[in-house]
N, C-alpha and C positions, 0 to 999 in steps of 0.2 A: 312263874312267881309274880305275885302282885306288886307294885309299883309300891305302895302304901298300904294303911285301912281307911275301909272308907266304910261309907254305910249300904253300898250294894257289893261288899267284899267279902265274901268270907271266909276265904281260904287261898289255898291253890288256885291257881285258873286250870282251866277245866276245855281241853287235854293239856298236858305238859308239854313243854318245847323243849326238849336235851339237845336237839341240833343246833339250836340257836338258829334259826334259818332269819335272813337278811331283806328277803324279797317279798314282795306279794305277787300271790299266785298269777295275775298278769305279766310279772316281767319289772314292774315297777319298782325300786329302792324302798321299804321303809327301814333301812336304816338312819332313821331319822336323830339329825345333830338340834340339838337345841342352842345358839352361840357358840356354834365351835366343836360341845359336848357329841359322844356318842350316847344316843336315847337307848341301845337295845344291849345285851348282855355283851360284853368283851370275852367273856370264855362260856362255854356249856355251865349248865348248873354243877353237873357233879361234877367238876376240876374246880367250883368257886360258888360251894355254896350259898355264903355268907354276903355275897355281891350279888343285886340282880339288875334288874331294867330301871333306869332314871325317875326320879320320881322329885318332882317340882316346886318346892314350899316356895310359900312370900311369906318375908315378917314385917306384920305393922306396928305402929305406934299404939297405945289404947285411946279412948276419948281423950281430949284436950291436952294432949301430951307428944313430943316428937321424939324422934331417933336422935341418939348424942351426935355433934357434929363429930367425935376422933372414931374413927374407922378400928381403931386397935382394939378399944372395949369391944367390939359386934364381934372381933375374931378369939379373945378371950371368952368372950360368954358362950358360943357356943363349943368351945375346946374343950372348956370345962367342963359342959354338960352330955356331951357325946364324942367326944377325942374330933379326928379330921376328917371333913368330909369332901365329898366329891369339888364343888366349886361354891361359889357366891357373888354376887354381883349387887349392884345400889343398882337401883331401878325409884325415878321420876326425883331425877338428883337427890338421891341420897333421903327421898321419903319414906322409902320399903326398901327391904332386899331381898331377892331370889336367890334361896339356897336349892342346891341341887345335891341329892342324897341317892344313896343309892340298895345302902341296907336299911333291913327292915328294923331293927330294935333303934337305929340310930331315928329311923320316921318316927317314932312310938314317943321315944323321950322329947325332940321337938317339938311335939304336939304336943306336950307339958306344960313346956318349957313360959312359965309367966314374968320373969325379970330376967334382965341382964345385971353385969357385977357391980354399974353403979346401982341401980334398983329402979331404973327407968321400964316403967311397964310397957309388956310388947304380949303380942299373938301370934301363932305361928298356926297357918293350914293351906290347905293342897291349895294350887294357882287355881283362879279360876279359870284358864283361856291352854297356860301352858301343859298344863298336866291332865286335859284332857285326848284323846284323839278321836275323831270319826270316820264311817268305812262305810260304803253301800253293798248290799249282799241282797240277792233275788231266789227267795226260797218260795218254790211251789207247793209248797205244804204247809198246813193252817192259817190259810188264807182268811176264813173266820176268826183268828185271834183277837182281840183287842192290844192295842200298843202297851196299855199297863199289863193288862194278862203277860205279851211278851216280855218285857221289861223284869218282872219277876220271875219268870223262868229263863232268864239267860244270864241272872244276876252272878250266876257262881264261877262265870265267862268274864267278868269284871263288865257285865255292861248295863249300865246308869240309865240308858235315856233307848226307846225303840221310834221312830217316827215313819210310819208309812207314808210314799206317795201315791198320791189319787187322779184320776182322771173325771172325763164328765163320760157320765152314763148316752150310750149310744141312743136308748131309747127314748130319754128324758134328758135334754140339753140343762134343765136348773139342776141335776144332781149329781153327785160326786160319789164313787166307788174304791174303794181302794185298791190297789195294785201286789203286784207279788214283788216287786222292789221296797227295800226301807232304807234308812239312813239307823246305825249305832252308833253308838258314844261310848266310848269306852274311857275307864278309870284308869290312868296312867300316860305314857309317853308314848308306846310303839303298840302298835294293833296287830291281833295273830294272823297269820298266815292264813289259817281257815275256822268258821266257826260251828258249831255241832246245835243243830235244830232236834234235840234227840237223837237218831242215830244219822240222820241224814248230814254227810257233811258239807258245807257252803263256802264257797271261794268268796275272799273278802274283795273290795277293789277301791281306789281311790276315790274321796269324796273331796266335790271341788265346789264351794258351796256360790251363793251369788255375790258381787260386789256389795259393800256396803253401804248403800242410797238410803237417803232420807227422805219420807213420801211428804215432806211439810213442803223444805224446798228445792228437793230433786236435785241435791246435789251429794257428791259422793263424801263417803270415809266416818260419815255419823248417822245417826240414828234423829228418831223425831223427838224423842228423851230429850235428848240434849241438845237441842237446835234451838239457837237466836232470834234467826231471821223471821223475813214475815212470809205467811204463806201464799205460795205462789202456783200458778194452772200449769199443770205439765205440757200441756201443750202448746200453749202461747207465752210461756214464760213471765204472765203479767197476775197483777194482782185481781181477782174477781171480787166482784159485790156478790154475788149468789153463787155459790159453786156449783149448786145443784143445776142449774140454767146449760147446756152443751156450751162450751167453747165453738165461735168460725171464724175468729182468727186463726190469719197464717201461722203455721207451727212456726217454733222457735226453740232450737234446748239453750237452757241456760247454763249448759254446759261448754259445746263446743261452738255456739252460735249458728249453730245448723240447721237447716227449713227440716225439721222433723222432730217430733217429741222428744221430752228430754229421760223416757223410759225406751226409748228406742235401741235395738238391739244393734245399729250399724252407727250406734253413736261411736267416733271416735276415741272420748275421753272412756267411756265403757267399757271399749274393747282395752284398750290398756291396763282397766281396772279389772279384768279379767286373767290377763297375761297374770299379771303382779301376784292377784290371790291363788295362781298355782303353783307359780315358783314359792308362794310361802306354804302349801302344803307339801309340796314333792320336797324342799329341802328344808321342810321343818323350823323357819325361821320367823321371826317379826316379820309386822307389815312393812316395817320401816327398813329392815335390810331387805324384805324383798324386794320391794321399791327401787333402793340403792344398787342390785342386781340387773333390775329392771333396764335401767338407765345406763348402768353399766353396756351392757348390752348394746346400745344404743339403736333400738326397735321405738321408736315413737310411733303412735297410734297414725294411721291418716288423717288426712286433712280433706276440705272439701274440694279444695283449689287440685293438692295430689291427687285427687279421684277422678275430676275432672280432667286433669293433665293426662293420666293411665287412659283414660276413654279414648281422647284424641289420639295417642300412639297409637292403639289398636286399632283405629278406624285405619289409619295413614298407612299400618303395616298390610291392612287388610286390602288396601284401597290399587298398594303394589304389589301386591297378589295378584289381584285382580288384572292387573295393566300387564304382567308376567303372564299370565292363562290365557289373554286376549292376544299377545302378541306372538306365543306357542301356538295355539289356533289357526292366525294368520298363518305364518309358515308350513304347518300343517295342510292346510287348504292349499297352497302354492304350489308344494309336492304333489298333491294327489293331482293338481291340474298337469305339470308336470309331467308324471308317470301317464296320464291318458293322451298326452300330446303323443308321449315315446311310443304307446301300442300302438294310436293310430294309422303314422306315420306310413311304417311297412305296407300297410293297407291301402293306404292312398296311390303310396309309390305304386304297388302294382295295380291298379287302376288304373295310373297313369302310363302305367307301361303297356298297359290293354288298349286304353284309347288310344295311345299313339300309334301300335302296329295295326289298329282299329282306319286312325286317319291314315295312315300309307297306303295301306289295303286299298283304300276309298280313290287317293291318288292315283294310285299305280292304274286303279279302273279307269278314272275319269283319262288319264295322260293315252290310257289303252284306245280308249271312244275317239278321242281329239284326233289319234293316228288312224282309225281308221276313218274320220270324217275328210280328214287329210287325203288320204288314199283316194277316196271317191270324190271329191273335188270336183269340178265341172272340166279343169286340166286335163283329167286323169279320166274321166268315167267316157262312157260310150255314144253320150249326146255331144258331146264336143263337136264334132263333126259334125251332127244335125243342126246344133245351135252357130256354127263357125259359118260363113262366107262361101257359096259355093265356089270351089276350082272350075277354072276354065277347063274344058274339056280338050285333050289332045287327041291326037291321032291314034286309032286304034293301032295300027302299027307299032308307033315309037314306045304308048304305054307297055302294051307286053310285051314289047320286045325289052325294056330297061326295068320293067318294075320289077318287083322281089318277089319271089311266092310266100303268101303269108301260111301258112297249114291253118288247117280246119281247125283244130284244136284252139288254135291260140285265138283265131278270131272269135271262137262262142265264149271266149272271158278276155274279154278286154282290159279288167281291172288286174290281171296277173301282173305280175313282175316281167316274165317273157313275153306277153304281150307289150308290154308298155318300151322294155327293152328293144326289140326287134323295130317299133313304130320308131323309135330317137334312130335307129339305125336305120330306117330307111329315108328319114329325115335327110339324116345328113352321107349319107351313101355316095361316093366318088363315082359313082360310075351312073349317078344318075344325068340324063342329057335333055331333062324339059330345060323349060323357060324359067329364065331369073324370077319374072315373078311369080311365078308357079311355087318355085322354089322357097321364097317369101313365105307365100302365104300358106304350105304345108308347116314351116315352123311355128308359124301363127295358130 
């Protein structure tokens, strides 16, 4: 059911909503409140006919005349004229009022409606800002349309206005093509759910449109309409003699005092002004109480100084990362030395247990040599006697008759043990009867 009449209205909206559904096909609320107000149906159509979706008057003064200051005539005159309606409100202290109406015979007579009961002239018609809404929808079909062509055929959808977005031609950087995304306007408070391009149906989705900047002097919340100041370079924030000359001064916004343009997408004061215009679409409200929301909140945009400061943590967080990965490393590397010290080891050890039964080995030989150099000695070996002192020679007699028989055997190895044994014992033998020196010099 349409909001009002307007002049792209002409009936029904076109498919009907009995469900009343609440959402947009995203996920998103438009149950949109206007101050408070629910914008969309409180019950289905068929449980409440006669009530539909919000629909927004303002009433003004005519030429050179004002609204009575007593509040009680504005609620008699329209009681009169159409019984009780949804709400009303004074809007720019009490210079207009927003009436909020909800049936359609009570919109009809308002739009009449040319005096109040003292006889103070007034006008009543749809808001211009409140009682509209907008939606982006991306339909791949009639891509060729023109925005008016569309505009009138989707008028019986309540929609007023079609705006295509355009891009720049891949082939031709100066020219611009359109795209299968558009922006609608719709006539009324809440926008459908889905909208019908002929048969083909199209999911509506939130439109969030730009802040509002003035290109005179770049500063937010008005237009170049109604701007005072003097105009100023977006880039250096200064006044030029030739505009058409480039700017090479240092950027400056004359916003947040930031070395960067004052169109700049990482302006601070921007991004703020971007928060604010979606809280006032997602919940349907003034800029002035999104604003109020806004702050509420208490999300202020960055600063240069904040931006700066975020840089330095992250370096300092990254910086002990880094001293953290350096210092696991180390220790890593200490193990692995570690672990190849412990293989080694075993390996060494019997090496050295090699070598060392290696050097005994060598010992036991060399101590083996030394005994038998021992053994043969000049004491011990068989020149002794040739290299000693000749004995005086005795008597054949007394010799054999006292000396000892030596055996064959023992004399052809002199170096034996019984050799050497038998010679001490004939050495020293009792019952030998030479001469003392004789005796001498055998021990010799």
């Amino acid at each position: 059911m349409a909001s009002g009449p307007s002049q792209a209205y002409g009936g029904d909206p076109f498919p009907p909503d009995p469900s009343g559904k609440k959402t947009w096909s995203n996920g998103n609320a438009i149950s949109n409140t206007v101050d408070g107000s629910f914008a969309g149906r409180r019950q289905p159509e068929w449980m409440d006919p006669i009530n539909g979706e919000l629909s927004i008057l303002v009433m003004k003064p005519t030429t050179n005349s004002t609204l009575p200051d007593d509040p009680f005539i504005i609620r008699m005159s329209i009681e009169d004229a159409v019984g009780a309606i949804e709400d009303a409100r004074p809007e720019a202290r009490g210079a207009r009022y927003v009436l909020k109406v909800r049936q359609k015979r009570q919109i009809e007579k308002l739009l009449k409606l040319r005096k109040l009961v003292d006889d103070t002239a007034i006008t009543i018609e749809f808001h211009e800002t409140l009682n509209i809404r907008k939606c982006t929808v991306t339909c791949h079909s009639g891509k060729h349309l023109s925005d008016s062509v569309l505009t009138s055929r989707l008028g019986s959808q309540r929609v007023i206005d079609v705006r295509r977005f355009t891009r720049r031609d891949p082939k031709d950087k100066k020219k611009f093509v359109p795209t299968n995304t558009m922006v609608l306007t719709f006539q009324g408070t809440t926008v459908p759910e889905y909208i019908y391009f002929g048969y083909e149906k199209v999911a509506t989705r939130p439109y969030y449109p730009s802040p509002l900047q003035c290109s005179k002097c770049h500063r937010f919340r008005h237009t170049r309409k109604y701007c005072t100041e003097a105009a100023l370079c977006a880039d250096c924030s200064s006044e030029h003699v030739d505009e058409s000359t480039p700017c090479s001064a240092d950027p400056l916004c004359i916003n947040c005092s930031g070395p960067h343009s004052s169109r700049s997408r990482d302006c601070p004061v921007k991004i703020s002004e971007t928060k604010i215009v979606k809280i006032k679409v997602d919940q349907d409200v003034t800029y002035t109480e999104a604003r109020k929301i806004h702050e509420s909140r208490k999300e202020p945009g960055p600063t240069m100084s904040s931006t700066v400061n975020d840089l330095q943590k992250k370096l300092e967080e990254k910086d002990q990362e880094i001293a953290k990965l350096r210092t696991l490393l180390q220790n890593l590397i200490r193990e692995v030395a570690d672990l190849k010290k412990q293989n080694q080891k075993p390996a060494s050890t019997a090496k050295e247990t090699e070598d060392g039964q290696k050097m005994d080995t060598t010992e036991e030989q060399k101590n083996s040599k030394r005994q038998r150099s021992k053994d043969i000695s000049p004491n011990n070996s068989r020149d002794h006697g040739r290299n000693s002192p000749p004995m005086k020679k005795s008597s054949g007699k007394n010799r054999n008759a006292h000396s000892p028989t030596i055996p064959t055997k023992e004399r052809s190895d002199p170096t034996s043990e019984d050799s050497i044994h038998s010679a001490s014992s004939f050495c020293i033998s009792p019952t030998y009867s030479g001469s003392e020196s004789e005796f001498k010099e055998l021990n010799l």
